[in-house]
C-alpha positions in Angstrom: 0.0 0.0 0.0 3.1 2.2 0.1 2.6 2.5 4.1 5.2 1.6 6.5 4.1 1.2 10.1 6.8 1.2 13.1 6.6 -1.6 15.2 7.0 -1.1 19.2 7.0 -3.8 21.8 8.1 -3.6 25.7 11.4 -5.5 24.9 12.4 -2.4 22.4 11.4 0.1 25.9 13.7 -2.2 28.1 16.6 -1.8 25.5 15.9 2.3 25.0 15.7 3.1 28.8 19.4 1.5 28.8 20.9 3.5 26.5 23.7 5.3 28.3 24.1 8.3 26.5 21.1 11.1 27.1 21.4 12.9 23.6 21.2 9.1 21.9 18.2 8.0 23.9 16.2 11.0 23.7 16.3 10.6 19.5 15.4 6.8 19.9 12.7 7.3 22.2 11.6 9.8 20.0 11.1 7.5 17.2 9.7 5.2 19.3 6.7 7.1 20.6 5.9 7.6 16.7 4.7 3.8 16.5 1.5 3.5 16.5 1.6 -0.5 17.0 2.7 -2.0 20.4 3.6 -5.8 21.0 3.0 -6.5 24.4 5.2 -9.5 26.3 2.8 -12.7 26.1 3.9 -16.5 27.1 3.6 -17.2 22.9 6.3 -14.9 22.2 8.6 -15.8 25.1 7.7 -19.5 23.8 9.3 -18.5 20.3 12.1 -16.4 21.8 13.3 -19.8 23.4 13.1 -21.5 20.5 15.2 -18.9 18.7 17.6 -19.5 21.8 18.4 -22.7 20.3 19.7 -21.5 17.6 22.0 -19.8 19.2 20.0 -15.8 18.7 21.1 -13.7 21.5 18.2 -13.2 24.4 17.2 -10.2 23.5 17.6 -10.8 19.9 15.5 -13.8 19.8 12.5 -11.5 21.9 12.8 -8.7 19.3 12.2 -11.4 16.7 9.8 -12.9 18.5 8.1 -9.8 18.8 8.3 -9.2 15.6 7.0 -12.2 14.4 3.8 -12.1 16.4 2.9 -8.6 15.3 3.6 -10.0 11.6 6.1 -7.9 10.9 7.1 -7.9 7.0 10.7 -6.8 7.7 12.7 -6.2 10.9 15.6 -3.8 10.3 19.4 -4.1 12.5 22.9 -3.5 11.5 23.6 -6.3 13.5 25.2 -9.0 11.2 25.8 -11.9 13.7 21.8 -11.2 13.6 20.7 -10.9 10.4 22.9 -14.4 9.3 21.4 -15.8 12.5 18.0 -15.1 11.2 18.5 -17.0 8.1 19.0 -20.1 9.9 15.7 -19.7 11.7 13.1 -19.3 8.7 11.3 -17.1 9.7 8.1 -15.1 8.4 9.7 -11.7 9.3 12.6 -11.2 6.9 15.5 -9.6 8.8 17.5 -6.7 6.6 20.4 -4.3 6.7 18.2 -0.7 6.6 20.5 0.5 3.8 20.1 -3.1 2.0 15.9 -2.4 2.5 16.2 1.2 1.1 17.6 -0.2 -1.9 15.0 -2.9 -2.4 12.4 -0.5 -1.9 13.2 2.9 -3.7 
């Protein structure tokens, strides 16, 4: 539809309120409260965040995917590339890009 909605959830809050520097955390949580779609914890995404576990996804890696999944998320953007080759492994639904790799797909 040419519509791109922000996905938040409460691990993405946990991760924010830790950011260290003020400045930094101020511009995320700006961009935050623009989401208009919240993932709350439930015991089905904590279900899938252990499976991701098993593959070896970082614990709060595997509950932003998990998060992700369950709000049916078409793409879930990091930089992180232990991540994002992680992700492969785990077929999932959401796929899991570089932001500069989706700006290319989609302009």
């Amino acid at each position: 539809m040419g519509k791109w909605d922000i996905i938040k959830s409460d691990v993405s809050l946990d991760e924010i309120i830790g950011i260290p520097n003020e400045i930094k955390k101020r511009k995320v949580l700006s961009l935050y409260s623009s989401a208009l779609i919240n993932i709350s914890l439930n015991k089905d995404i904590v279900a899938h965040a252990k499976e991701l576990l098993k593959l070896n996804i970082a614990p709060f890696d595997a509950l932003h995917l998990a998060c992700a999944e369950y709000g049916e998320a078409d793409i879930f953007l990091t930089t992180d590339k232990k991540l994002i080759n992680m992700s492969k492994k785990a077929k999932l639904k959401t796929k899991v890009l570089n932001p500069a790799v989706w700006l290319m797909e989609v302009l």
